[in-house]
BABATI-913016 format. One record per atom (N, C-alpha, C): x negated, y negated, z. Coordinates in pm, whole numbers, padded with zeros to 5 digits, always signed. Example, Ala and Ser with C-alpha at 12.3 -4.5 7.8 and 13.67 -1.06 7.14 Angstrom:
! residues 2
-01319+00569+00780;-01230+00450+00780;-01320+00330+00780;-01285+00225+00708;-01367+00106+00714;-01290-00003+00787;
END
This chain:
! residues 77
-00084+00120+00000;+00000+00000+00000;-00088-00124+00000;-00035-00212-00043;-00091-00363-00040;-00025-00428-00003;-00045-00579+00041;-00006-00724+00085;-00026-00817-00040;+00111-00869-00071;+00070-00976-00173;+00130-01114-00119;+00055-01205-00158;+00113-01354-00120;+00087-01432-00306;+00223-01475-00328;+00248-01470-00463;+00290-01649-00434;+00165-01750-00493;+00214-01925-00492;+00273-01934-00609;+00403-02028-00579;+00450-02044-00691;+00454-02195-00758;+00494-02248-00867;+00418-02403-00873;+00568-02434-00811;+00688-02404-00796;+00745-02463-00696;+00896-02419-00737;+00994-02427-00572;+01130-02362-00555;+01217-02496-00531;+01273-02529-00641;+01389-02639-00623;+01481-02595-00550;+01528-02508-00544;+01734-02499-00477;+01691-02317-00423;+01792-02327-00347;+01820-02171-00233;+01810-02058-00375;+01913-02085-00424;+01972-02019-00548;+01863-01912-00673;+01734-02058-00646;+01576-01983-00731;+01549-01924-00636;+01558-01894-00485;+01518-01809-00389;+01591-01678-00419;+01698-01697-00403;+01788-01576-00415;+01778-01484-00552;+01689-01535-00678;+01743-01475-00768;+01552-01399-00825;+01485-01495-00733;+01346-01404-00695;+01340-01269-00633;+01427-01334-00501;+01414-01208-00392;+01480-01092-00465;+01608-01064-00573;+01710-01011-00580;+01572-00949-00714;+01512-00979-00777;+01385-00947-00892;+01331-00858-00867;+01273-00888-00764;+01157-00860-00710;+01220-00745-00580;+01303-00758-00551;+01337-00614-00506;+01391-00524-00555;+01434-00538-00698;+01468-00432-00793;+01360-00353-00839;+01248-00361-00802;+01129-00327-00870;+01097-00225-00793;+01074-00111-00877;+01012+00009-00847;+00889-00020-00777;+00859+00032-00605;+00739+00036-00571;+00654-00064-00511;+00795-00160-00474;+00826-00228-00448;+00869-00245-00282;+00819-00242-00154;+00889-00233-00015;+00969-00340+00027;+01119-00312-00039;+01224-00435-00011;+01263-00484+00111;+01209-00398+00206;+01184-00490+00324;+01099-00569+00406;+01007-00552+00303;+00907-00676+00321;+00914-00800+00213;+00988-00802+00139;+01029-00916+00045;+01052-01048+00132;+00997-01159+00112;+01038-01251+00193;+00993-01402+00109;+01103-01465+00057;+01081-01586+00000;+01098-01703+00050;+00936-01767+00037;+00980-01907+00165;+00981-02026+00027;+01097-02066+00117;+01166-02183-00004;+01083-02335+00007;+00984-02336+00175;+00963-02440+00176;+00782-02463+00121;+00741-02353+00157;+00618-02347+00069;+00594-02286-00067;+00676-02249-00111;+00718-02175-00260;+00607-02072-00297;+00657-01937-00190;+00556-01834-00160;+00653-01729-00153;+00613-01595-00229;+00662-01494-00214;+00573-01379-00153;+00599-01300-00034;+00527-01238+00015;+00567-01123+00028;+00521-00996-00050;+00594-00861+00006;+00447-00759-00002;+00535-00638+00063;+00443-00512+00024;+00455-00411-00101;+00356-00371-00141;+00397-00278-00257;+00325-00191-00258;+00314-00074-00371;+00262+00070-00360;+00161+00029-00466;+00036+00012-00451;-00008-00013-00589;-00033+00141-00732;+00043+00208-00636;+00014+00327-00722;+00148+00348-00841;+00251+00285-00792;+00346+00260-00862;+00411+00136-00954;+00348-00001-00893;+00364-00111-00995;+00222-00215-00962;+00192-00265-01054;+00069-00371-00999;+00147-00509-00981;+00050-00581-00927;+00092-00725-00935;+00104-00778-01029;+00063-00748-01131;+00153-00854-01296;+00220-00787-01282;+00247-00652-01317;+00443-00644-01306;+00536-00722-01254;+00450-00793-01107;+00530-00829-01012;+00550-00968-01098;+00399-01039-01114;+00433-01160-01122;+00512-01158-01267;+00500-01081-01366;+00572-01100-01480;+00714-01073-01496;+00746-01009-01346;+00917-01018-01334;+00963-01167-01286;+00869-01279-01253;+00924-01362-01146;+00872-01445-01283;+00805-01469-01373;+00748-01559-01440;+00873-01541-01580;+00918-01417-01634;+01067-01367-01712;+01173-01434-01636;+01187-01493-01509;+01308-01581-01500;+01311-01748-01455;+01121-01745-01536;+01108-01899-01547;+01032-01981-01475;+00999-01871-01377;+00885-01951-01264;+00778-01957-01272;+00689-02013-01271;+00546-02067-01284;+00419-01972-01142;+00381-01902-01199;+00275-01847-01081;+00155-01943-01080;+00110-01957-00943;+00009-02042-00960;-00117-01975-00901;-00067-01894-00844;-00218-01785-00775;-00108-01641-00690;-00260-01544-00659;-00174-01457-00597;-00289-01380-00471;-00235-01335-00415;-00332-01282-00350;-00295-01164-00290;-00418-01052-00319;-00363-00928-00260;-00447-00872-00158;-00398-00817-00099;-00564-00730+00031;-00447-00589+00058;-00533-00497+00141;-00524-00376+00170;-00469-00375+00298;-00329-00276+00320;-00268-00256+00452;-00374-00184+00477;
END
């Protein structure tokens, strides 16, 4: 498993929160209970399996509904 902290260039309204979190937990390999989108620093932070999706998957599901990645960062549970 891994830790990702995913910056984003930025979250206008609840609504781009909700439709990240709802992305990004559809995703295979994906630990939807560590999904957690902070609206006020425009950061997505979850856990994932890296044996089952990498982080561009991740970020290229969140960047397909328009959002801008600006860095990411991963380390080892």
């Amino acid at each position: 498993m891994q830790k990702a902290t995913i910056t984003l260039e930025t979250l206008t309204c609840p609504s781009c929160m909700q439709k990240i979190d709802s992305a990004v937990k559809s995703l295979d390999g994906v630990d939807k209970e560590s999904v957690n989108v902070l609206f006020n620093s425009s950061k997505v932070k979850l856990n994932f399996d890296d044996q089952k999706i990498s982080i561009e998957k991740i970020t290229d599901a969140i960047t397909a509904l328009g959002y801008e990645v600006k860095k990411t960062q991963v380390k080892a549970l």
